[in-house]
N, C-alpha and C positions, 0 to 999 in steps of 0.2 A: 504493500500500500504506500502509495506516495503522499506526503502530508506535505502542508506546508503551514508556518508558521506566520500571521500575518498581525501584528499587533503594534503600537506606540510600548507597549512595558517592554524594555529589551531583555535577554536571555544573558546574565551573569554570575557566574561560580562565584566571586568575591565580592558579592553584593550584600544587599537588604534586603528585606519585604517581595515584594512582586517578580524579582526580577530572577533572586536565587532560589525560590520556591518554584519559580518555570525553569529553570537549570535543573535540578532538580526532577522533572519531573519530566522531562523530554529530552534530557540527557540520554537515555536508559534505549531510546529509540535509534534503531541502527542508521546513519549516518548516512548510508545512502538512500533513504526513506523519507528523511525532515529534510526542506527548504528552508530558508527563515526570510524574513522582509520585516525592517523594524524601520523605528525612523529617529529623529534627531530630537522629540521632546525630553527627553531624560538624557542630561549631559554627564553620564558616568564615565569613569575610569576603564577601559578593557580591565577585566578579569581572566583569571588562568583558566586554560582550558573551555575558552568564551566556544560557544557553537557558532560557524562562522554564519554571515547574518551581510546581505544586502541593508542598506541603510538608506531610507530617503528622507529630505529634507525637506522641513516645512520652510517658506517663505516668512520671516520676521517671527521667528518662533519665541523672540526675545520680548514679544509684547505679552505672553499669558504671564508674565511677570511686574506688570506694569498697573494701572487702575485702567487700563484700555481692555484686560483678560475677558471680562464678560463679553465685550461687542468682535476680540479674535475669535473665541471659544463656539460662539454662533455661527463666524463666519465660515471657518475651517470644516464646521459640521454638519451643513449646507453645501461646501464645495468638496466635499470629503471625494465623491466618486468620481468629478472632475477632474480632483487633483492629482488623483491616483491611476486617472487614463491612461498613463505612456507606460505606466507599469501594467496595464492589459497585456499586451501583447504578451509581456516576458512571461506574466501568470497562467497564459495560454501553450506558453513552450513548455513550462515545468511539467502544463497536464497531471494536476495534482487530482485525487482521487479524493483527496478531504481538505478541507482548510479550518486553522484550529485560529481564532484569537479572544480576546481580552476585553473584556466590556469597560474597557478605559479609553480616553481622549478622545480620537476622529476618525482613525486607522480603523476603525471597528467599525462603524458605520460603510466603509468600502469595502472590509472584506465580506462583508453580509451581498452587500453590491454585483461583487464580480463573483461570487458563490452562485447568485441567484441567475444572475446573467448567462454564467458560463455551467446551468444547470449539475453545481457537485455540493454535496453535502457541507456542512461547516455546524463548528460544535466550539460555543462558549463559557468560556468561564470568567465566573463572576464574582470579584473580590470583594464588592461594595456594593452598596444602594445607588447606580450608575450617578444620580438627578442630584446625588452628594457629592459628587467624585471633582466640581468642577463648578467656578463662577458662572454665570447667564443671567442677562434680564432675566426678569420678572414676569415679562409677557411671553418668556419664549420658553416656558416650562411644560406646559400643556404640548407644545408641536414636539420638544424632545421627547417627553415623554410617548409620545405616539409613534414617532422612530423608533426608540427603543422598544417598544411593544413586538411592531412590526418587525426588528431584526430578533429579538428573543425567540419571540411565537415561531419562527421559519427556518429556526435554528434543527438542525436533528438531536442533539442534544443539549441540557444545558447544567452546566458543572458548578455548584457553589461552594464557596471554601469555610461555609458555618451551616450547620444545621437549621440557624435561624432566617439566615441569607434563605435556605432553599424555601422551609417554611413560606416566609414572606413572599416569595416568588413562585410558590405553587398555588398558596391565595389570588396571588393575581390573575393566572396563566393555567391553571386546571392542572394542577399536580406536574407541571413539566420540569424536573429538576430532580438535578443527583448529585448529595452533597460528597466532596469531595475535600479533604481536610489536606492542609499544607504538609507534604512529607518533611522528615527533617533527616541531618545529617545521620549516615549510619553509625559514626563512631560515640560510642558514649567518653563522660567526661568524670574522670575516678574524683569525688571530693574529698578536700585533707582537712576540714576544719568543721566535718560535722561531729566528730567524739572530744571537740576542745569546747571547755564553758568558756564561754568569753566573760573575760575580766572588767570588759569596759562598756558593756551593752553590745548587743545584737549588730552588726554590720549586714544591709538590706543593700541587691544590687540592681541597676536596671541597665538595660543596655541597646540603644535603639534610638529612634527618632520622634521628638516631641514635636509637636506639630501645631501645638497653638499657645497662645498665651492661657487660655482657660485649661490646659493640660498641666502647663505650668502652675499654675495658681491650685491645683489639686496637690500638685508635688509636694510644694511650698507649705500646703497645710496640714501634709502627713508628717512631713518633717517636724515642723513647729512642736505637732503633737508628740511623736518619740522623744524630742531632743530632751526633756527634764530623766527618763531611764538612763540616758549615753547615747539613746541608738542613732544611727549613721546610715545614709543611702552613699553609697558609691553609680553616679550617675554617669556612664560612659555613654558619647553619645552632644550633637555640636549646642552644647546649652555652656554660657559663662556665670560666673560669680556673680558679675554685674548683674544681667537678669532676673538671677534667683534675688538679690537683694531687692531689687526695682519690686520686686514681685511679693515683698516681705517676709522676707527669711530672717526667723529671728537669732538663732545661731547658725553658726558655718556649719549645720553638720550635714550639710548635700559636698559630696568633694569631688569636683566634675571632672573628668578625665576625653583626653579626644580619642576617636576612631581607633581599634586596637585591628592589628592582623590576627586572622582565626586564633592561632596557635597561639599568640600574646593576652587574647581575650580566654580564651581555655584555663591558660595558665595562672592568670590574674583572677579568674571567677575560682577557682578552685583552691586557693591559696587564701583567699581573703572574704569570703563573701559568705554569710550562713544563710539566708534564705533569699529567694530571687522576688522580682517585686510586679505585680503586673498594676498600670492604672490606663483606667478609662476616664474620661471627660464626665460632671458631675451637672456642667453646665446644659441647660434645658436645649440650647441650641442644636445639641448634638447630639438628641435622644435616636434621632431614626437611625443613624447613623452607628451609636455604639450596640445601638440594642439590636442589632441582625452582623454587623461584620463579624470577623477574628482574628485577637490580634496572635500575630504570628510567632510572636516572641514568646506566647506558650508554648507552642510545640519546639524553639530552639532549648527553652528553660527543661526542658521534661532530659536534656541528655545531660546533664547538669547533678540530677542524683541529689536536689536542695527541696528545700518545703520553698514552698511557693505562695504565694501572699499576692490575692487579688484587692483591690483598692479602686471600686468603681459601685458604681448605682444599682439599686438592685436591677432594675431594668437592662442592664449592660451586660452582653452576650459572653464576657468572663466569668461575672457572676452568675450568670445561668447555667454555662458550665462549671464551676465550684459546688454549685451549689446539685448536679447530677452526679458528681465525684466528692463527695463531701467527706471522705475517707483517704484522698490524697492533696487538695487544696484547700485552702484557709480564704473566706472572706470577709471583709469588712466594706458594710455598706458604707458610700462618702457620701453628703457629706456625713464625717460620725461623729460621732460625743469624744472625748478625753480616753473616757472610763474605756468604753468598747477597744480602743487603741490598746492601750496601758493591757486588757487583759491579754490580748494575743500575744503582744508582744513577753509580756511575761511567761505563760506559756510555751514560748518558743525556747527559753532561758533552757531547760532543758535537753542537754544532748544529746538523750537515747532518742526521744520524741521525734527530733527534726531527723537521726537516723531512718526510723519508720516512715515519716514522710516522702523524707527524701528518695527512699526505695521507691515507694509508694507512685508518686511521680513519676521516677524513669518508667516504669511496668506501665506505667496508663500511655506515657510515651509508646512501649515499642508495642501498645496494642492498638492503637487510634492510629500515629502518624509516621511509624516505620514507612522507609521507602518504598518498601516489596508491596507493602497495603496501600498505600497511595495509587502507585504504578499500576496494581490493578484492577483498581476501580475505573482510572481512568482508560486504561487500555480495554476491559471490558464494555465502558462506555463507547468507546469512537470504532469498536468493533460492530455495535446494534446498528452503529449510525449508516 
């Protein structure tokens, strides 16, 4: 079968979120089988062992960064199958057999396009609540949204990466969706600090990308609350001092660290960190939004072998999952009282407990989001299609 890969999220082994979780996950795929077509909205770094990838460039792709983002965002998604005409032809040499992309940016609106044009299957996956993922007028909600409808409904299959996501999207769309959980690395990661009582309070890690100020301002208020025990978040990941203070940080105890390479992050989480920290957004803005994704940094925390500690609304799809594993993660509804803080964390003081945990975790790891279980859900998926 010939596939081809047709998406804005590119395909990175030394990436984050979206982009390593498709590495990942279509790696595994023999090589003379995948195409790839990505394009120039995510300015990352090549990564090792990148799958090589056609790149096309959006024209002033420098304005979704601007206060102009809403009126490119539209236009791009309107001109999407336009723009992606002179790539017809080549799409037609490949004579692909499937086309696989990504319910993000503009690319996806085209590859639904020349799927439907050039009469072959095509099979999405969906990270988000698409109508979240991106700025637009106000008036122009209702016509995306009908696009999206349109490219979802016509899809042969459609892949979501939280059970809520699919939930939400089979209410829509008459059960059409199969959830699909983000695979994570096969190697587990041995911890050396879960049989030490810590002397000085609990040390919480996080490691990832904060993405708003109101994320920030949850962080900020977790902190606050440990720092009279000692306890400490080690926050790896591009957030400063300054910020966190602007944000009201009453003591230093967030200690922010930049970007680590896998093996530096392994070894630093393993040496230093007794439980991992998961937070969701608390602010109302971002209900639709927390309460159906996932975030992915669960399934990198579960090769980790730590108790894990969820810090989001009950409404928020971490906490929903904590709360169907309530035998391997810890949550604390935000925003929370003192008291509720003060107990877990004491609790945790404990280091047979976060042992048990910690097992506890990786085993829900390698039964949910092991690579082999990913790989074939998704392979038995684009097989129906």
């Amino acid at each position: 079968m010939r596939i081809l890969y047709f998406s804005d999220i590119p395909i990175r082994r030394n990436s984050f979120g979206g982009p390593v979780v498709l590495h990942r996950l279509l790696s595994s795929l023999p090589a003379s089988e995948l195409q790839v077509i990505s394009t120039n909205m995510f300015d990352l770094a090549p990564g090792e062992e990148e799958i090589p990838a056609n790149i096309w460039h959006y024209p002033l792709i420098r304005l979704i960064r601007t206060r102009l983002s809403g009126w490119y965002n539209l236009l791009m998604l309107a001109l999407s199958p336009m723009l992606f005409r002179r790539l017809g032809r080549n799409i037609r040499l490949l004579k692909p057999d499937l086309i696989v992309t990504v319910s993000h940016g503009y690319a996806y609106f085209a590859a639904a396009f020349w799927a439907r044009r050039m009469k072959v299957p095509y099979v999405i996956i969906h990270h988000d609540v698409y109508a979240t993922t991106f700025v637009k007028p106000a008036f122009a909600k209702n016509w995306i949204n009908g696009r999206f409808a349109e490219a979802y409904q016509g899809a042969a299959c459609n892949f979501c990466v939280s059970p809520y996501l699919t939930a939400y999207y089979s209410g829509l769309f008459n059960g059409r969706a199969i959830t699909l959980f983000p695979g994570r690395e096969d190697r587990s990661v041995a911890p050396h600090r879960l049989n030490k009582l810590p002397t000085e309070g609990l040390t919480l890690g996080y490691f990832g990308s904060i993405n708003s100020e109101e994320l920030l301002d949850d962080f900020v208020a977790l902190a606050n609350m440990i720092s009279a025990g000692g306890h400490r978040i080690h926050l790896v990941g591009p957030v400063t001092d300054n910020q966190l203070n602007r944000r009201g940080l009453r003591v230093q105890n967030i200690i922010c660290h930049p970007r680590m390479a896998q093996a530096d992050l392994e070894k630093f989480v393993s040496e230093n960190i007794d439980a991992l920290l998961i937070v969701q957004e608390s602010h109302a803005i971002f209900r639709e939004h927390v309460s159906v994704n996932f975030p992915s940094k669960l399934v990198e925390y579960t090769r980790f072998q730590l108790p894990v500690i969820v810090f989001a609304p009950g409404y928020a799809s971490a906490s929903k999952f904590a709360a169907e594993y309530p035998e391997a993660l810890i949550a604390i509804s935000s925003p929370a009282e003192d008291q509720e803080v003060w107990s877990v964390m004491t609790y945790l003081l404990d280091s047979e407990l976060r042992q048990r945990l910690g097992q506890r975790v990786g085993e829900l790891g390698e039964r949910l989001f092991d690579s082999s279980v990913v790989r074939d859900v998704f392979l038995t998926g684009i097989k129906r299609s």
